[in-house]
C-alpha positions in Angstrom: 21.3 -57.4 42.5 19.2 -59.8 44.2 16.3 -61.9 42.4 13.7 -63.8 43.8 10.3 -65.2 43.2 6.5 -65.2 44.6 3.6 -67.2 43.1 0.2 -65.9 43.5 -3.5 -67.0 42.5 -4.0 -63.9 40.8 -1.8 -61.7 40.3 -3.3 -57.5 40.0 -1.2 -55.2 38.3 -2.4 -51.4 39.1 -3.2 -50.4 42.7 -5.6 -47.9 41.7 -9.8 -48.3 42.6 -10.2 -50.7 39.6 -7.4 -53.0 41.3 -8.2 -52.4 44.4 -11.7 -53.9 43.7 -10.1 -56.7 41.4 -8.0 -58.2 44.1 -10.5 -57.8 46.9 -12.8 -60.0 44.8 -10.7 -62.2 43.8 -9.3 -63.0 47.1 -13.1 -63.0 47.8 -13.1 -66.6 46.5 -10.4 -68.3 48.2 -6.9 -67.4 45.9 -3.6 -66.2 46.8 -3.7 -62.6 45.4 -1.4 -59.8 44.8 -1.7 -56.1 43.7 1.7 -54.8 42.4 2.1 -51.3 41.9 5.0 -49.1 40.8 3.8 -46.2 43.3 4.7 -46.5 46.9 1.6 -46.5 48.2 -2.0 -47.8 46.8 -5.1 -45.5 45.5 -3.4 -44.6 41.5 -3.7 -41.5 40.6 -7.3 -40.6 41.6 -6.4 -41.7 45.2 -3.2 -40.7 46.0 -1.7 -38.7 48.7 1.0 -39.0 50.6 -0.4 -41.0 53.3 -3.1 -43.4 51.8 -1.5 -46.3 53.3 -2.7 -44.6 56.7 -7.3 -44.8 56.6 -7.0 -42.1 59.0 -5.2 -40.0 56.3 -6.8 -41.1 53.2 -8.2 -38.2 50.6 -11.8 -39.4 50.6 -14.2 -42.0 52.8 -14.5 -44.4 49.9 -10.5 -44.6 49.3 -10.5 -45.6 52.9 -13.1 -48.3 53.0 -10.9 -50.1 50.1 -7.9 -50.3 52.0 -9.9 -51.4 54.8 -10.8 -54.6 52.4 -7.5 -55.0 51.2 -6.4 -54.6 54.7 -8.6 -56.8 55.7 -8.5 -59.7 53.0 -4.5 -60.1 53.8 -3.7 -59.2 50.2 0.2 -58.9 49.5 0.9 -55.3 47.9 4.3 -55.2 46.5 4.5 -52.0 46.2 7.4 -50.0 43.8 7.7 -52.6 41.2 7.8 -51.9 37.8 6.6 -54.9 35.6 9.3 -54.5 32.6 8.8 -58.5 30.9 6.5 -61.3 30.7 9.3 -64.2 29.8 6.5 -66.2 29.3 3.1 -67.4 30.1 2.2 -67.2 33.9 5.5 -65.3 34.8 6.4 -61.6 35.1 9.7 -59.6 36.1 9.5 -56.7 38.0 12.1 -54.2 38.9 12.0 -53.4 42.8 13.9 -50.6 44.6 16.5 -54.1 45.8 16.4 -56.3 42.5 14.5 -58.3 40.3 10.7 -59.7 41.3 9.5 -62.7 39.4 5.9 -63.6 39.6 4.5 -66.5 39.0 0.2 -66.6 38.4 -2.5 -68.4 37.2 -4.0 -65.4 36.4 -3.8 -62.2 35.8 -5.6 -59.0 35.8 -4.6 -55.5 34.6 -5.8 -52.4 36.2 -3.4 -49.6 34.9 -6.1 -46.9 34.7 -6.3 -43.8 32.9 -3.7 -42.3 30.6 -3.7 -38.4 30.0 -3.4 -37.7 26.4 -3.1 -34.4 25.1 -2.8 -33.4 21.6 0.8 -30.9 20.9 0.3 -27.0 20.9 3.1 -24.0 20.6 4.5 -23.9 23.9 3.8 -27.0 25.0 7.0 -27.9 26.0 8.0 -24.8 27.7 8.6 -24.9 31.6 5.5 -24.7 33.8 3.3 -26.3 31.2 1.9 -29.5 32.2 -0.7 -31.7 31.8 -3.9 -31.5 34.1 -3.6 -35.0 35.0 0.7 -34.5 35.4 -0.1 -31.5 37.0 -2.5 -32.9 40.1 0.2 -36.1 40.4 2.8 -33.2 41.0 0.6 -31.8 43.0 -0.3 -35.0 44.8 3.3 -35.3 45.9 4.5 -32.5 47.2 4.4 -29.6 44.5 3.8 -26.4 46.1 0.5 -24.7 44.1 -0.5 -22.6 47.0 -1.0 -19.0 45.3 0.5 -19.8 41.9 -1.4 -18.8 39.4 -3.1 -21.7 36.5 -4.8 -22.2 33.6 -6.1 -25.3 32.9 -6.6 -26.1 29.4 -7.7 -29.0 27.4 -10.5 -31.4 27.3 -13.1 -33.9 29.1 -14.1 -34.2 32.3 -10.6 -34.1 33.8 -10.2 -30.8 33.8 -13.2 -29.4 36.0 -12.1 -31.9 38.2 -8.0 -31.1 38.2 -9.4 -27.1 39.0 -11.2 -27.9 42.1 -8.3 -30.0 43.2 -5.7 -27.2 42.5 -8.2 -24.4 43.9 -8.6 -26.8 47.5 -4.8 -26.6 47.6 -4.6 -22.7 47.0 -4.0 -22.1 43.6 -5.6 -19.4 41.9 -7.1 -20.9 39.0 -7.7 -17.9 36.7 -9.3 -20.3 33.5 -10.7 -23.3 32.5 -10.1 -23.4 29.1 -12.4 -26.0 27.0 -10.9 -27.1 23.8 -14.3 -29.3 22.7 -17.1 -27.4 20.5 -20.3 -27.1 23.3 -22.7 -30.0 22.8 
């Protein structure tokens, strides 16, 4: 296994919109910056696709300004990393697809977005129920949803959102199922 080290300005941790817009400002003022992300690609979950890296593929106009910026502003994305320790103060380890990363900072900013949380139900752990959010990442990557049938179920805004996704790629979305008592 091979280990080496980088040392960085600032160092981002999430390549989603929030990191995106971190690094590009903080490179903004002169530092060394880098956005590590465990994903292949940047964008997180709201973003992805398979071909964000490429602006001419990216889901929406707005994903591919900010990869223009980042583009533009030469910051290093080390991308399928997964930061497992923080040996100490200024320094991280990452696991990469050939060994172990260790980064070195001055600072450091964390962008890990959004976590779906969903409360247990009976048959929640059956095959072919997911979470909204799980669901759209499958989706994202390559899960086929074109005429499948779906009920989305749950809470917040995340769901309206994950049934327009699913219903651009096909799926027949039969309900949107609103756990919250109406305001």
């Amino acid at each position: 296994m091979n280990s080496r080290t980088q040392d960085f300005d600032v160092l981002v941790i999430g390549g989603g919109p929030a990191g995106l817009a971190a690094a590009v400002s903080a490179q903004a003022s002169g530092a060394r910056v880098a956005l590590v992300d465990d994903n292949p690609a940047l964008g997180g979950q709201i973003w992805r696709t398979e071909k964000f890296n490429d602006t001419r593929k990216s889901n929406t106009p707005e994903a591919a300004r900010w990869l223009q910026r980042v583009q533009a502003a030469r910051i290093e994305f080390i991308s399928g990393a997964r930061v497992y320790d923080q040996p100490q103060a200024g320094k991280l380890l990452a696991e990469t697809f050939d060994g172990v990363l260790e980064l070195r900072y001055r600072k450091l900013i964390l962008a890990t977005g959004a976590r779906e949380r969903f409360l247990p139900f009976p048959g929640w752990t059956l095959p072919g129920v997911a979470g909204a959010g799980g669901l759209q990442a499958l989706v994202k990557t390559g899960l086929p949803i074109e005429n499948k049938k779906v009920i989305v179920a749950g809470t917040g805004p995340l769901l309206l959102a994950v049934a327009a996704y699913l219903r651009q790629r096909g799926a027949q979305v039969l309900l949107i199922a609103e756990q919250a008592a109406p305001s």
